[in-house]
N, C-alpha and C positions, 0 to 999 in steps of 0.2 A: 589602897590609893590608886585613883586612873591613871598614867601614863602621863597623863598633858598636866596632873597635878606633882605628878616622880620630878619632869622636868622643867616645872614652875620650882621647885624647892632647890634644886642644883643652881639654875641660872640666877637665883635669887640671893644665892651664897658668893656668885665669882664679882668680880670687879667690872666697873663699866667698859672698859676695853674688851674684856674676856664675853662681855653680854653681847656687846658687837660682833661678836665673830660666832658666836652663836646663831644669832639672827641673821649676820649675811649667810652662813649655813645652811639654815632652817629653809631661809630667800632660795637658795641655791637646790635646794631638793625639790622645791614644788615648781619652779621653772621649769627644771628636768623631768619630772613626772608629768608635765602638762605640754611638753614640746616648745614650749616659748623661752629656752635657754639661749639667749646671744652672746657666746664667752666671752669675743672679745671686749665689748663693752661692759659687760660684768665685772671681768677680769680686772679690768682698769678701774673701777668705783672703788671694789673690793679692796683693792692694792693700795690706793692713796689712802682709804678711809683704815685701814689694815698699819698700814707707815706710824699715820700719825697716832691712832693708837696705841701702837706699842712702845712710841715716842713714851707717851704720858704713863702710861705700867710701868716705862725702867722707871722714871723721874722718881711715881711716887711711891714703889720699891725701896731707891733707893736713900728715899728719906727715911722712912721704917729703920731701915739699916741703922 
């Protein structure tokens, strides 16, 4: 299996919050590799979009529960 299909099979397993932060990850390496990384407005996308996701991971956690 190539690599880009290893971590198509992971992220395709975790929950839509957990795929966000994957992806702003992912976002966040090829910025850095490319010189065009502005943290601090990253930073802040990341963090509200980061918030309110993990908002909705306890929520429906805790319904599981």
């Amino acid at each position: 299996m190539s690599t880009q299909e290893l971590i198509n099979k992971e992220v395709e397993a975790l929950p839509e919050p957990l795929q966000r932060e994957v992806y702003d990850f992912a976002r966040f390496l090829r910025l850095k590799s490319t010189g065009e990384l502005q943290l601090g407005q990253e930073f802040e996308s990341w963090e509200a979009a980061s918030d309110q996701d993990w908002l909705k991971l306890e929520r429906n956690t805790a319904e599981v529960e």
